[in-house]
C-alpha positions in Angstrom: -10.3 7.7 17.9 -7.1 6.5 19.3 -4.2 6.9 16.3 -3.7 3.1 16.2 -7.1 2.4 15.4 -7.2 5.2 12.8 -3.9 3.5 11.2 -6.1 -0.1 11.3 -8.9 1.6 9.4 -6.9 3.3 7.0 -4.7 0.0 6.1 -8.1 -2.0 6.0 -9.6 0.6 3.8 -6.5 0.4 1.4 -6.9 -3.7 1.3 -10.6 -3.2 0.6 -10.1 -0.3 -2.4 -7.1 -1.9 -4.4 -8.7 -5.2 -5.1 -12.2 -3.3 -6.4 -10.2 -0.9 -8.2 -8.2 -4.0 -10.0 -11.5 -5.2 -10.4 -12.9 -2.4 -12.4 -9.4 -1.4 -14.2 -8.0 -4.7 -15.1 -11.1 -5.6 -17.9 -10.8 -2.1 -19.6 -6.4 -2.6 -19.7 -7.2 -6.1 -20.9 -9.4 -4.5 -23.9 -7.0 -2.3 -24.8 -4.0 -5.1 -24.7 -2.8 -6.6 -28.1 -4.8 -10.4 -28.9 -1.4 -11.7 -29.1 -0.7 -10.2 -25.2 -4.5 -10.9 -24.3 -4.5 -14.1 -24.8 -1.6 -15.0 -22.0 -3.5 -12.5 -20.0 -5.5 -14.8 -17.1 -7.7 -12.8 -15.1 -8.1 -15.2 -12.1 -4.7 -16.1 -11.8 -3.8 -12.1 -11.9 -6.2 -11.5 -9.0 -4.8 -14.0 -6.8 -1.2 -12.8 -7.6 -2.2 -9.2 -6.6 -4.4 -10.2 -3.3 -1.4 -11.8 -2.2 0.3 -9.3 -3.1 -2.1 -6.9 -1.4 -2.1 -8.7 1.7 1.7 -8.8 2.0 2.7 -5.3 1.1 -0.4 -2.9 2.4 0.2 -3.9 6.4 3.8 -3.8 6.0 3.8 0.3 4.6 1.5 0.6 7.1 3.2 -0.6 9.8 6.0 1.4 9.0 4.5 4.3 8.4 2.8 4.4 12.2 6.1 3.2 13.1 7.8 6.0 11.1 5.1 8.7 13.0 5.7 7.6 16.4 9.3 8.1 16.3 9.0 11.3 14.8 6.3 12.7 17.3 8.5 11.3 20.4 11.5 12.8 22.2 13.9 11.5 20.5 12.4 12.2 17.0 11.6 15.5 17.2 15.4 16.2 18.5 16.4 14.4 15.2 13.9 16.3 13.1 15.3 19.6 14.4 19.0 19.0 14.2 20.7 21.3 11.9 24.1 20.2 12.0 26.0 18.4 8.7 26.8 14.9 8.9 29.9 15.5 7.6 
């Protein structure tokens, strides 16, 4: 499997696991909340606001993080990652 497809696979898994782990978290955190703080608590509305969320941020970390990978397993990268000189 080619390393771009890998990083597709992973990043889809991560999009399909958060949401069902919200799913399965967010009633027992909602039991365990005050009744003053449950009762502002909307479930539906909370879902949405982290799909979105989901959607926006997952991709984007993984993009970066292939991006991140390539750079460090090319040329250029490695030279980087082996330079021992200060900065300074």
């Amino acid at each position: 499997m080619s390393t771009p497809a890998l990083y597709f696979f992973r990043i889809l898994s991560v999009m399909i696991i958060m949401p069902l782990a919200f799913i399965v978290i967010y009633p027992v955190v909602y039991m365990v909340l005050p009744e003053m703080t449950a009762r502002l608590a909307d479930p539906p509305r909370d879902l949405a606001v982290f799909l979105i969320f989901d959607a926006v941020s997952v991709p984007l970390f993984g993009i970066w993080i292939y991006y991140r990978m390539r750079h460090n397993v090319s040329e250029k990268g490695i030279k980087e990652n082996r330079d021992t000189r200060d900065v300074l």
